[in-house]
C-alpha positions in Angstrom: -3.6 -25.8 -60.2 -3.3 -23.9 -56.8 -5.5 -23.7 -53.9 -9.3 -22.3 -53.9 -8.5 -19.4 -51.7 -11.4 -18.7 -49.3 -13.0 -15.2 -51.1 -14.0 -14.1 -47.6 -10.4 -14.6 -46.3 -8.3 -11.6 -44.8 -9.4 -8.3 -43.4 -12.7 -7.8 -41.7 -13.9 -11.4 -42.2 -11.0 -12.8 -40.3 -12.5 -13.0 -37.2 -15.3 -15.3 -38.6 -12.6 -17.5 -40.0 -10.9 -17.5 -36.6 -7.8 -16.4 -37.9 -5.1 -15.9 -35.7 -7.1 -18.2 -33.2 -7.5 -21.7 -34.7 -5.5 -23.2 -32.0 -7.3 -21.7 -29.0 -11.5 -22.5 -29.3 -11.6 -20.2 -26.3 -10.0 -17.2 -27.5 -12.2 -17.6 -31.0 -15.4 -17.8 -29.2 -14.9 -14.7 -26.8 -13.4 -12.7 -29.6 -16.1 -13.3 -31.6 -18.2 -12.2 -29.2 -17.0 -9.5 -28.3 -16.8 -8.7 -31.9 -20.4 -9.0 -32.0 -21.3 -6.6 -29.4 -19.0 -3.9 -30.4 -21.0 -4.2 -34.2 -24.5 -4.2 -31.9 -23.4 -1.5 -29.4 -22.1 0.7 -31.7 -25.2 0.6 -34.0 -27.3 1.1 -31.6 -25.4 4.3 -30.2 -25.1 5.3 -34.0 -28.8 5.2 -34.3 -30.0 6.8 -31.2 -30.5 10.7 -32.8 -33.0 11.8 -36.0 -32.1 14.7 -37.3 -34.2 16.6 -39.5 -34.1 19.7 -42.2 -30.2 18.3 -42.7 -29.2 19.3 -46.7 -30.0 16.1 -48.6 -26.0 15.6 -49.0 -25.1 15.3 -45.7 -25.4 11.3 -45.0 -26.6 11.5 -41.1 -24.9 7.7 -40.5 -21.7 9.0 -41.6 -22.6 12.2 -39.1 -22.8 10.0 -36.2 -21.3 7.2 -36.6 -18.3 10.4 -36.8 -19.2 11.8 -33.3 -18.9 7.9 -32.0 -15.2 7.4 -33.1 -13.9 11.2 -32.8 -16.8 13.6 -31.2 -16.2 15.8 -33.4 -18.0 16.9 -37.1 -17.4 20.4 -38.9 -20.7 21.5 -41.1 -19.9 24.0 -43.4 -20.7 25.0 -47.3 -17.7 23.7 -49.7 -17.4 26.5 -52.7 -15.4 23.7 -54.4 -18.3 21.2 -54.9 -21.3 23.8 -54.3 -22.4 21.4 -51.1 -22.9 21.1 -47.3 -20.7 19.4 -45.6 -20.5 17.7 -42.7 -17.2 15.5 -42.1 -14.2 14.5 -39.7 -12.1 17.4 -38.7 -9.0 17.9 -36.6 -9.0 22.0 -34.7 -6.2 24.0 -36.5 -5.3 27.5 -35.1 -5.7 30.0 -31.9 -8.4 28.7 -29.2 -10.4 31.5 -28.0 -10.4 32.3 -24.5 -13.3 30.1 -23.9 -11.2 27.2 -24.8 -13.3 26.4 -28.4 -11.4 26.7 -31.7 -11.2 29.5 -34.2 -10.2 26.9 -36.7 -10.7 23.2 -38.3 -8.8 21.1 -41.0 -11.9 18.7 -42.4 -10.9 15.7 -43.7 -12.7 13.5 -46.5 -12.5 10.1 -47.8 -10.6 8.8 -51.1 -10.1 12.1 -53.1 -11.2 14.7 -51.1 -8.5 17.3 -50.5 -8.0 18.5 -46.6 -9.3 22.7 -46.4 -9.2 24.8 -43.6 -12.7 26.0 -42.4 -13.0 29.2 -39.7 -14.8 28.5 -36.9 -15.4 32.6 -37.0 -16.1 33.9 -40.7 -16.2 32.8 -44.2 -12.8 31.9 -46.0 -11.8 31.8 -49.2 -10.1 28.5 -50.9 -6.5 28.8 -51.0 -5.3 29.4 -54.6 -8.7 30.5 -55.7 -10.4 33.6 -55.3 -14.2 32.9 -56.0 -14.4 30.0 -54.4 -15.9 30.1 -50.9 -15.6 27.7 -47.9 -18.7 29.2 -45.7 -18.0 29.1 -41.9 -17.7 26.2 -40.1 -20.1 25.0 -37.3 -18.1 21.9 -34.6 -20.9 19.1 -33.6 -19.6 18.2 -30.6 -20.4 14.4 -29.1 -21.0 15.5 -25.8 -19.7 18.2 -23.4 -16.5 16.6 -22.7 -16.1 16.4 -26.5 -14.6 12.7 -26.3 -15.6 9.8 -28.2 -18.6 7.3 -27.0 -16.5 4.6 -28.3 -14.6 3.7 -24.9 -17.8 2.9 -23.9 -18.9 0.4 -26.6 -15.3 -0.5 -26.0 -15.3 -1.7 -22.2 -18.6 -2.6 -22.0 -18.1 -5.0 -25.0 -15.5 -6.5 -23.4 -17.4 -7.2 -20.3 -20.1 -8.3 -22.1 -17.9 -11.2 -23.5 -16.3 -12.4 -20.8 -19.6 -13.3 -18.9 -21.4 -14.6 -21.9 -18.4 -16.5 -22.4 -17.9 -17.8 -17.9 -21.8 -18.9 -18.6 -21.4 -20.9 -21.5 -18.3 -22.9 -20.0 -19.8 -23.2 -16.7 -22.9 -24.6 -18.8 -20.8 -27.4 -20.6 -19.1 -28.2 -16.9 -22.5 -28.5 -15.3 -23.2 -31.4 -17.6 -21.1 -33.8 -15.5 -18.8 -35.1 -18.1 -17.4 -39.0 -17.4 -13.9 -40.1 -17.1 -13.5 -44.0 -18.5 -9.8 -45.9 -17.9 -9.8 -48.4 -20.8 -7.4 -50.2 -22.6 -6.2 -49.8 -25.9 -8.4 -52.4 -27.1 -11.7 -51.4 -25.5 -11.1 -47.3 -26.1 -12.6 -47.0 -29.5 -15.6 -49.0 -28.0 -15.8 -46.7 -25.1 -15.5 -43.8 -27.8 -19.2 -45.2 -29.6 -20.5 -45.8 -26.2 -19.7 -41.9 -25.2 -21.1 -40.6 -28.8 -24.4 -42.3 -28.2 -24.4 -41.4 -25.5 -24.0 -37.5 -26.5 -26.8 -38.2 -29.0 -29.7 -39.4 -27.0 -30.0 -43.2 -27.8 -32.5 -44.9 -26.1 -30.4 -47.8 -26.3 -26.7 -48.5 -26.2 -25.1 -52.2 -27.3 -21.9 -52.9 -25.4 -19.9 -56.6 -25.8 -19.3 -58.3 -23.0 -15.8 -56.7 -22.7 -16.4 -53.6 -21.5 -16.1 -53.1 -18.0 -19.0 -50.1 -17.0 -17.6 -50.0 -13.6 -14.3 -48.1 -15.8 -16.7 -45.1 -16.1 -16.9 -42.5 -13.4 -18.7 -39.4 -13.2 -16.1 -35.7 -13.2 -18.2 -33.5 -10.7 -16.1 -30.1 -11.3 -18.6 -28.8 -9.1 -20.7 -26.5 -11.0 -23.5 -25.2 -8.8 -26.6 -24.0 -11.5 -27.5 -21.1 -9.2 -24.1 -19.9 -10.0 -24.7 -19.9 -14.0 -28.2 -18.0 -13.0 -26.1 -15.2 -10.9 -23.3 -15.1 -13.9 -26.4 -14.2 -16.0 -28.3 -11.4 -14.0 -24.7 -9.8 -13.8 -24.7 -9.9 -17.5 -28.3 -8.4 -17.8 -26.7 -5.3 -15.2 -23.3 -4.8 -16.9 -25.5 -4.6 -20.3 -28.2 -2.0 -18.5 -25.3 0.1 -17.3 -23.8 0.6 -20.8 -27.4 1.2 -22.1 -27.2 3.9 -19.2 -24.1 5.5 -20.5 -25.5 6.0 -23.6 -28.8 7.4 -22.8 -31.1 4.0 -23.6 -33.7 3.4 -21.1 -33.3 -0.1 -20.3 -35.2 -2.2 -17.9 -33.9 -4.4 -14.7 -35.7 -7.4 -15.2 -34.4 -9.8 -13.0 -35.8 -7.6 -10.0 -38.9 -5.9 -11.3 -41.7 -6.9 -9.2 -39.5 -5.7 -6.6 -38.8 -2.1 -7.7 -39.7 1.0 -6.0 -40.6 4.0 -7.3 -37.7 5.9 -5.8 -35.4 3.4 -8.1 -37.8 3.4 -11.0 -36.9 7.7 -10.5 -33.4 7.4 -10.0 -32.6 5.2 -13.1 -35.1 7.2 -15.4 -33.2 10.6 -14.2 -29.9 8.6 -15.0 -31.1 8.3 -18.2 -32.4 11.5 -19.0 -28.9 13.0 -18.3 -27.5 10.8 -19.9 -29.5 11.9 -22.5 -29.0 15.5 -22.1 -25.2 15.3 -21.7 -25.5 13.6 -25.4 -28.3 15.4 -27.0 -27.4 19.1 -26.1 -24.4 19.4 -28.0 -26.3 18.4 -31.0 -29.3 20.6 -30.8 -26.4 23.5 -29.8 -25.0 22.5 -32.8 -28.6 22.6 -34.8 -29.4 26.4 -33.9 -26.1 27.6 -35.1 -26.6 26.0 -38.6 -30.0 27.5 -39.0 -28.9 30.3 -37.9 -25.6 30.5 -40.0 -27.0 29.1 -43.1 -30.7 30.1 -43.1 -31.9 26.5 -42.9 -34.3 24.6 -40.6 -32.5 21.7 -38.5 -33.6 20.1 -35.5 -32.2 17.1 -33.5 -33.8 14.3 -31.2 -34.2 11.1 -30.0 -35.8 8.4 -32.0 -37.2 6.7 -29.3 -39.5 9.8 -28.0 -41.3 10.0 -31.1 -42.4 6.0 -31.1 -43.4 7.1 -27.2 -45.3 10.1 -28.7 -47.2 7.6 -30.8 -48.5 5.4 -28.0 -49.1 8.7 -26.1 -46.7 7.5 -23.7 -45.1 10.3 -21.3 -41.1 11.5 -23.0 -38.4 11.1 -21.4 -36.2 13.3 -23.1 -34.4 16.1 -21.5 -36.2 19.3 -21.2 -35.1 22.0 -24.3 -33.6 25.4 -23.2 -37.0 26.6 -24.3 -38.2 24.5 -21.8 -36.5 25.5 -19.1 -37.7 29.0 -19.6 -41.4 28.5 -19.4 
């Protein structure tokens, strides 16, 4: 009989099997977690929006987690299947002459065949002439219309490598011993080290062993420096909560912050905020207004700040800003 194969083998369980990386414990562990905060990062990023009065059909993780890798979703009725849509598109024909396409290829998953959506009027399916494809609406990511996934992307990376510099400085910082023996005493010296590792409160040596052979590797670890590596961490983490619009706190100086700092990071925020969240409710007024239905966009986190009567922080509305 051959091998048991590993089930979980191959694919997106590799990195937990440390393929690719079983000779290098280093690479494995940073990869991993780095790995790990690109899956964190880019749920949280992914579930930063509620959106509400969307057709039952349109599945609003797929939505965003489609404006985190391409910016970009086209909403539109599909004669073919009698449903809303709202999938991954690529811009297809003229730009107008503010720059914004006049047309979109959408494109599905497994069987789904590619159509052409207007950005202007309702089309007809080519090949078929009662079939409708109503007009398509873009859902932009942001203004600049790129991806938040560089974000995830870099910061993740970051993220990594200090979690990583802490955990060896950690290990160093436990002063580990080098012993000269000979070939005869090594495996003694090997026990001697292993208790040693596990806390005995008493350790039997013959009368061979020589404890003057052991000596103390200082590779000079100063703790303070695994305590700076850390609140670096904690920044480089609060900056990427920045870029994508999470209020985050800077604990390892909040007694000392002032209110002109506690201002500037909370207006960070809101922009941030706004730069993300004004495409979407853009996007939300032309569907109810192209398709005669109700849909409105915002941030999850005001409504849990509603509920402890807490003052929002979300960007004002265009509404808003008129009154």
């Amino acid at each position: 009989m051959g091998r048991n194969k590993n089930p979980r083998a191959g694919g997106e369980y590799d990195r937990f099997n440390n393929v690719g990386f079983r000779s290098n414990n280093t690479n494995t562990q940073e990869m991993l977690i780095e790995q790990m905060y690109i899956d964190k990062l880019t749920d949280l990023a992914a579930s930063r929006f509620k959106w509400e009065g969307m057709p039952e059909e349109i599945d609003i993780r797929f939505l965003e987690l489609t404006l985190f890798y391409n910016a970009l979703s086209v909403f539109y009725h599909d004669g073919r299947y009698d449903k809303y849509m709202a999938l991954r598109a690529n811009t297809n024909g003229w730009l107008d002459y503010q720059n914004n396409p006049t047309a979109f290829n959408v494109v599905g998953n497994g069987n789904f065949v590619s159509v052409p959506v207007s950005a202007v009027n309702t089309g007809k399916v080519p090949g078929s002439s009662d079939l409708v494809i109503g007009k398509g609406i873009p859902i932009w990511a942001n203004k600049m219309r790129k991806p938040d996934y560089d974000i995830v992307m870099i910061y993740a990376k970051k993220l990594a490598n200090f979690d990583r510099t802490v955990e060896i400085n950690s290990m160093n910082a436990r002063m580990p011993k080098v012993i000269a023996s000979t070939e005869a005493t090594r495996l003694t010296w090997v026990n001697i080290a292993r208790q040693i590792a596990e806390g005995q409160s008493m350790i039997n040596v013959n009368g061979n062993v020589d404890m003057d052979d052991i000596k103390a590797l200082d590779l000079g670890v100063d703790p303070v420096t695994i305590l700076n590596l850390d609140i670096v961490r904690d920044r480089q983490w609060n900056k990427c909560m920045t870029l994508l619009g999470i209020e985050s706190a800077n604990q390892d100086k909040k007694e000392r912050l002032v209110s002109d700092e506690v201002t500037a990071n909370g207006d960070q925020t809101s922009m941030m905020r706004f730069v993300n969240l004004n495409e979407r409710r853009a996007a939300a007024k032309r569907i109810s207004d192209e398709y005669n239905i109700t849909v409105t966009v915002d941030y999850y986190t005001d409504e849990e700040r509603n509920a402890l009567n807490l003052p929002s922080t979300k960007p004002p509305s265009e509404e808003d800003k008129d009154d």
